[in-house]
C-alpha positions in Angstrom: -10.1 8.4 -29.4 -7.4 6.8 -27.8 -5.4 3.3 -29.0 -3.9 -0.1 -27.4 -1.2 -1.9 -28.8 -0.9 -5.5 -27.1 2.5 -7.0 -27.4 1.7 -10.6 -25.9 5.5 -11.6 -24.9 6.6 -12.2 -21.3 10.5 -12.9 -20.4 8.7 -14.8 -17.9 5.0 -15.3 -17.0 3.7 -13.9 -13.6 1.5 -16.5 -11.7 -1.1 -14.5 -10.8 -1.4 -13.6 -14.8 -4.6 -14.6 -16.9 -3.7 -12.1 -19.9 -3.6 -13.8 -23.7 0.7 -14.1 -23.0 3.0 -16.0 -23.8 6.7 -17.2 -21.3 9.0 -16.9 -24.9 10.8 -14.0 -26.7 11.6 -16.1 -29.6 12.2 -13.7 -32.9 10.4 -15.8 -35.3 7.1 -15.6 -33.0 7.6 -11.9 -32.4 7.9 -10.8 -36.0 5.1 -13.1 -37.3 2.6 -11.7 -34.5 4.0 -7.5 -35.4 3.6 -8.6 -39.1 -0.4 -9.6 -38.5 -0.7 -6.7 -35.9 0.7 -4.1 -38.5 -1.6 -5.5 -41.2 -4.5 -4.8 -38.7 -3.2 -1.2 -38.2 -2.4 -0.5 -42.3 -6.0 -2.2 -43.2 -8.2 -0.3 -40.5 -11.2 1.2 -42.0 -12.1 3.9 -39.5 -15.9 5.0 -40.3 -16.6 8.3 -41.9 -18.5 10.0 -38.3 -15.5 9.0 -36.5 -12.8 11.9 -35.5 -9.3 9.7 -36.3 -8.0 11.7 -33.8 -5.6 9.9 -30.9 -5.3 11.2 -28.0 -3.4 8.3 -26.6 -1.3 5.2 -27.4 -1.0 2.8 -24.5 1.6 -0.4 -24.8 0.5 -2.9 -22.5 -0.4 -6.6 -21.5 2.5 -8.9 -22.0 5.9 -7.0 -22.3 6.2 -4.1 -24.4 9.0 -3.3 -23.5 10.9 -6.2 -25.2 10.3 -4.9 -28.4 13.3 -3.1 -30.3 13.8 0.5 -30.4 12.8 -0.2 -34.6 10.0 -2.4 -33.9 8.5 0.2 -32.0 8.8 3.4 -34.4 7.8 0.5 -36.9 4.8 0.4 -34.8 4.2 3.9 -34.3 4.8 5.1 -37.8 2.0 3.4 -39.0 -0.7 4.2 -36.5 0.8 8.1 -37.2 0.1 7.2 -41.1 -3.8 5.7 -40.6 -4.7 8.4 -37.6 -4.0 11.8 -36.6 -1.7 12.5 -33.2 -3.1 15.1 -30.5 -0.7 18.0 -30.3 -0.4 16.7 -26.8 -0.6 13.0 -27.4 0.2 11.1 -24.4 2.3 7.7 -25.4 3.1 4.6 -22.7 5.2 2.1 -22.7 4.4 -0.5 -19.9 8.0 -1.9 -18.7 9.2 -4.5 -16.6 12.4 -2.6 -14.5 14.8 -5.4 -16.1 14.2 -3.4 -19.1 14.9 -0.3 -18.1 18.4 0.3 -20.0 20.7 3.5 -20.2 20.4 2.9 -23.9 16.8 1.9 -23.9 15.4 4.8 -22.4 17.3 7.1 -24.9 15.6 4.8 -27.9 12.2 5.6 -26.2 12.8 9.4 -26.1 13.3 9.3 -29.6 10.5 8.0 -30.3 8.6 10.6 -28.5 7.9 8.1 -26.1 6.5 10.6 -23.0 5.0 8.3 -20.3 6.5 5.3 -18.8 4.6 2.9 -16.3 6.7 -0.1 -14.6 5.1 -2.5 -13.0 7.1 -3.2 -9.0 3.7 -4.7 -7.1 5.8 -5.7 -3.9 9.6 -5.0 -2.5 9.5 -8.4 -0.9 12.1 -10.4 -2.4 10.4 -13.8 -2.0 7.1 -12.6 -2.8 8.4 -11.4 -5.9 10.5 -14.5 -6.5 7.2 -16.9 -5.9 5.5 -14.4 -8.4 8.0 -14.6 -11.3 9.1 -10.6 -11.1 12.5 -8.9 -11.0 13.8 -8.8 -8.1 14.1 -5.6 -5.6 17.7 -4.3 -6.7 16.0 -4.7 -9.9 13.6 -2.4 -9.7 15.8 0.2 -7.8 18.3 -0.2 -10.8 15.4 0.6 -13.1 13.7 3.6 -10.9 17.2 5.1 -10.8 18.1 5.0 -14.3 14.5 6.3 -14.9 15.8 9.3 -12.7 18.2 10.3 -15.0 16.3 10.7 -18.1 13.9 13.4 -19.6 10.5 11.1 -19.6 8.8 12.9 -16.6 5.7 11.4 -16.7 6.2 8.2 -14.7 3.9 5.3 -12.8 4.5 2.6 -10.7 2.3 0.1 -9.7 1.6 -2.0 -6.6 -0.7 -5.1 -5.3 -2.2 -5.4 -2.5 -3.0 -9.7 -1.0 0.2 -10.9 -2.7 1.8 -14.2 -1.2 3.9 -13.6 1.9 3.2 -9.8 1.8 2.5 -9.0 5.5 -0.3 -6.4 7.0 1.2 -3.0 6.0 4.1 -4.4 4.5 2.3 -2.6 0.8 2.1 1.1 2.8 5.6 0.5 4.0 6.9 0.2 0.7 5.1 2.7 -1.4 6.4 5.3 1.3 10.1 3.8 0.5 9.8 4.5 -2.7 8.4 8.0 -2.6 10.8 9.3 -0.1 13.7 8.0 -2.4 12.0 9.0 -6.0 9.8 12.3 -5.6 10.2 12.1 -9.4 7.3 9.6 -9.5 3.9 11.1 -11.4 1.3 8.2 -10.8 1.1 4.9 -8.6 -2.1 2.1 -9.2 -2.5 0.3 -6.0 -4.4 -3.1 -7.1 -6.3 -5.7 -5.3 -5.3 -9.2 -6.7 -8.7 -10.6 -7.7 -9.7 -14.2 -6.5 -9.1 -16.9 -9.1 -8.7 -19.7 -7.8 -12.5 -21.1 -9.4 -12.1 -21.9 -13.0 -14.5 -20.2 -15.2 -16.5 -21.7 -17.9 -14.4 -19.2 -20.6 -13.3 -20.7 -23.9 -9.8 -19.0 -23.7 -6.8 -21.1 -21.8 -5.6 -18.1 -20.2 -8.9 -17.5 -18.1 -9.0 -20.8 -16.6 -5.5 -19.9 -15.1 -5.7 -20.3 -11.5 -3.5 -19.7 -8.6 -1.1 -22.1 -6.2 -3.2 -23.6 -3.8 -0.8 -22.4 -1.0 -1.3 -19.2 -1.8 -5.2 -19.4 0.4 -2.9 -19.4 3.7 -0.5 -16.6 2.2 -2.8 -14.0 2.1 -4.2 -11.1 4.2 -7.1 -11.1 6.1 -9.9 -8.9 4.4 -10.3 -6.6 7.1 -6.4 -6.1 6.8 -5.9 -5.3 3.2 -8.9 -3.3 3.3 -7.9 -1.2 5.9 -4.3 -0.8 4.6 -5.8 0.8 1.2 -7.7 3.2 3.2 -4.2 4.3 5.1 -2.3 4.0 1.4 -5.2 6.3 -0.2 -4.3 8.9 3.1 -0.8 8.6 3.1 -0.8 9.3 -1.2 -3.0 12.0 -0.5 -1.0 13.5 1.6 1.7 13.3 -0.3 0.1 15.5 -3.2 -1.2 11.7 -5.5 -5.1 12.3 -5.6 -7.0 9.2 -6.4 -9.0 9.8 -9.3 -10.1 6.1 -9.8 -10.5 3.0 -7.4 -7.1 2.3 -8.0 -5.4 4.8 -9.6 -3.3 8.1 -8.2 -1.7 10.9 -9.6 -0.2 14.0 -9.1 -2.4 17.2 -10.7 -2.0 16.9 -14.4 -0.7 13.6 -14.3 -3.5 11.7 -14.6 -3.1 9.5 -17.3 -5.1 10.4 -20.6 -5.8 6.9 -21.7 -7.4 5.8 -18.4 -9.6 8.6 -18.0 -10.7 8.2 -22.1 -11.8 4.6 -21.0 -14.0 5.6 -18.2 -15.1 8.3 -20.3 -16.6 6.1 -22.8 -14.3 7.6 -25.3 -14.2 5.7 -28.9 -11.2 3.5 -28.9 -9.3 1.3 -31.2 -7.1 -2.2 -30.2 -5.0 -3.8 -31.8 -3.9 -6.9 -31.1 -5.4 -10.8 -29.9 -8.1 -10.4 -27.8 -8.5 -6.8 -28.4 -12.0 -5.6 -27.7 -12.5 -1.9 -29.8 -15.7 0.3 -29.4 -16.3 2.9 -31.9 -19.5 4.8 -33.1 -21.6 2.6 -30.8 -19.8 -0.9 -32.3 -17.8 -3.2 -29.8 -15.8 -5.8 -31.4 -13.6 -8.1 -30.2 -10.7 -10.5 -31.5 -9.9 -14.2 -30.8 -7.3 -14.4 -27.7 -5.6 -17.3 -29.0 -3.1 -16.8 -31.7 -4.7 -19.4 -34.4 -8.0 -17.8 -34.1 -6.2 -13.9 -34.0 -4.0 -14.7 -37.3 -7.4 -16.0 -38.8 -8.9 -13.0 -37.9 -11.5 -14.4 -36.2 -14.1 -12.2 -33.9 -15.0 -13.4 -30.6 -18.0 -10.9 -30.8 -19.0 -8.3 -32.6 -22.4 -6.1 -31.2 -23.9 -2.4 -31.3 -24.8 -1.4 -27.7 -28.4 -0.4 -26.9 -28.8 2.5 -25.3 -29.7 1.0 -22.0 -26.2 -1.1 -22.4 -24.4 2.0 -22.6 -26.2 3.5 -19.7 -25.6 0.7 -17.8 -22.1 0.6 -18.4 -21.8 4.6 -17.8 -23.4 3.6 -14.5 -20.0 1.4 -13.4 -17.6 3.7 -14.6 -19.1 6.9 -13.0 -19.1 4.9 -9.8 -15.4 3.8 -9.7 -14.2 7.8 -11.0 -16.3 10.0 -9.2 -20.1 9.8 -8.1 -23.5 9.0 -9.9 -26.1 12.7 -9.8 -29.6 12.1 -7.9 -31.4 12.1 -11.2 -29.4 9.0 -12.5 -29.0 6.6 -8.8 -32.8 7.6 -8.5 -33.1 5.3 -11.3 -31.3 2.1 -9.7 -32.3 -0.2 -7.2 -33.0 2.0 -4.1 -33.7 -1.1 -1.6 -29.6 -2.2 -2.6 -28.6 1.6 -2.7 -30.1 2.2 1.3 -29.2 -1.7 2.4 -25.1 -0.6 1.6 -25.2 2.8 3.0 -26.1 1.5 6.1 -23.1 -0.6 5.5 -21.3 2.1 5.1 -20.0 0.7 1.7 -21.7 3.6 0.0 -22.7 7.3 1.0 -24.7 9.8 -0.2 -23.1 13.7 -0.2 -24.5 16.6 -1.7 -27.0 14.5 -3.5 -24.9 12.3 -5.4 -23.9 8.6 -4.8 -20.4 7.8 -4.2 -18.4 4.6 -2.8 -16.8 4.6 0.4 -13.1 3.3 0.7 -14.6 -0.1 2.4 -16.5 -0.9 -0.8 -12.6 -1.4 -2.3 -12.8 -5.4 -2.7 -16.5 -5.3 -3.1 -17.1 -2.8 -6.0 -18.5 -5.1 -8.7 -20.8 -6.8 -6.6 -22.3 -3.6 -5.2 -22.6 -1.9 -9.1 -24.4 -5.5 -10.3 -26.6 -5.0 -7.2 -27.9 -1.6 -7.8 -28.2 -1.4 -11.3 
């Protein structure tokens, strides 16, 4: 079983952003949401056939990292008093580099905080100034004080089709940084998804779209597509093995909480708009803070076991391959029509993407299945 903790608070708010967040720090907003968000951990009933056992706590979405060094034990101490920690627990903080402190990484050590993933998506100072992220001495500020201290397990991540990002201007950088910090662990190389089409979703934040200059700012397809393919050789190379669409690591550095997800492991949430699934129930909260605080479900379902299948089905497909005796089951006339696009292949009788299906994944997986 593994555990998010949402902390919904942005210094600033990143355009291309549609997570529940919100541009303020302001105490009084901070302590009323940890107040709700510690209730939720203190009054989880787990059920009796679940284990309780966490293998990993991931901070994410928003800021975390803007959160005290008290706040966070506060946090921490009460998920260890309604769970059970792995020997080996693996526990991230997601971090903007502005907060990456001398004295902030020291707090985090002591609270046996052992993985660290900052977010740096682009070196290009007016990319990342049209964006609403530190800027590049920022980040090198941050990597080097992260090079100092005794957390090991550290990720970076990058997007590819940012504004003002040129061809191979992504593969230029992620080589900078791993020729100048060989301490690095893991790197996720994104694609930023197209949203400039509202949606007909009932939350605000999903019918965030993006400048319209942007449209002119981008790569070509055929450019950012082949760029990942030369940023998946050029990791591989250099010892970071992809061991999901977008994610790379070093052996043994994979991190737990992604690979419980793909797994299909039982997992808990807790905060707005958290969506938990455990013992075959997926629940989910309100993502607007009136309807969170009113703890309010969005949904709240028990997956079939065709659901679950199907779901198996997409992860199996971004991680690794799907056997002969599950794609045999799927869509064959979709299966044979993207093979001879070369979008997927077929080796030692299992089904597995190719690097050009990168942009195109979820279109292919609602195809076949």
């Amino acid at each position: 079983m593994f555990c998010y903790i949402h902390i919904p608070f942005c210094e600033s708010k990143c355009k291309y952003c549609r997570f529940a967040s919100l541009w303020s720090i302001n105490k009084v907003l901070v302590n009323k949401y940890l107040s709700h968000l510690l209730y939720d951990i203190k009054n989880f009933k787990r059920p009796v056939l679940s284990s309780g056992l966490l293998n990993s706590v991931y901070f994410w979405w928003g800021t975390p990292s803007i959160l005290e060094i008290t706040q966070l034990a506060e946090i921490l101490d009460n998920l260890r008093q309604k769970f059970w920690f792995e020997k080996n627990i693996e526990i991230t903080l997601e971090t903007t580099p502005k907060n990456i402190t001398s004295e902030n990484l020291i707090g985090w050590e002591k609270l046996w905080i052992n993985r660290i993933s900052m977010g740096i998506q682009t070196l290009n100072n007016t990319t990342l100034q049209e964006i609403k992220r530190d800027q590049k001495e920022t980040i090198l500020q941050g990597l080097e004080i992260l090079k100092s201290g005794n957390i090991k397990n550290i990720s970076v991540d990058f997007i590819i089709w940012l504004p003002y990002v040129a061809p191979w201007e992504t593969l230029k950088d992620i080589k900078y940084i791993l020729e100048n910090y060989r301490f690095l662990t893991h790197i996720s190389v994104y694609m930023l998804e197209d949203y400039y089409v509202e949606n007909d979703a009932d939350s605000s934040f999903e019918k965030i779209t993006y400048p319209e200059g942007w449209k002119h700012l981008w790569l070509e397809e055929k450019d950012y597509q082949k760029e990942y393919e030369e940023i998946k050789n050029y990791l591989e190379s250099q010892w970071f093995f992809r061991y999901e669409l977008s994610n790379f690591a070093k052996t043994w550095y994979e991190c737990k909480h992604n690979k419980s997800y793909w797994n299909h492991s039982e997992n808990v949430w807790f905060w707005l708009g958290s969506h938990s699934y455990i013992w075959g129930k997926r629940y989910a909260y309100k993502d607007d803070f009136i309807g969170y605080y009113d703890k309010k479900f969005e949904y709240e379902e028990i997956l079939s076991q065709d659901e679950l299948f199907l779901e198996k089905i997409m992860f199996w497909l971004r991680t690794s391959w799907i056997e002969k005796n599950i794609y045999q089951k799927l869509n064959q006339a979709k299966i044979d029509d993207f093979i001879k696009s070369w979008l997927l292949e077929i080796r030692n009788e299992t089904l597995m993407m190719s690097d050009k299906a990168i942009s195109l994944i979820d279109k292919i997986i609602l195809e076949i299945i």
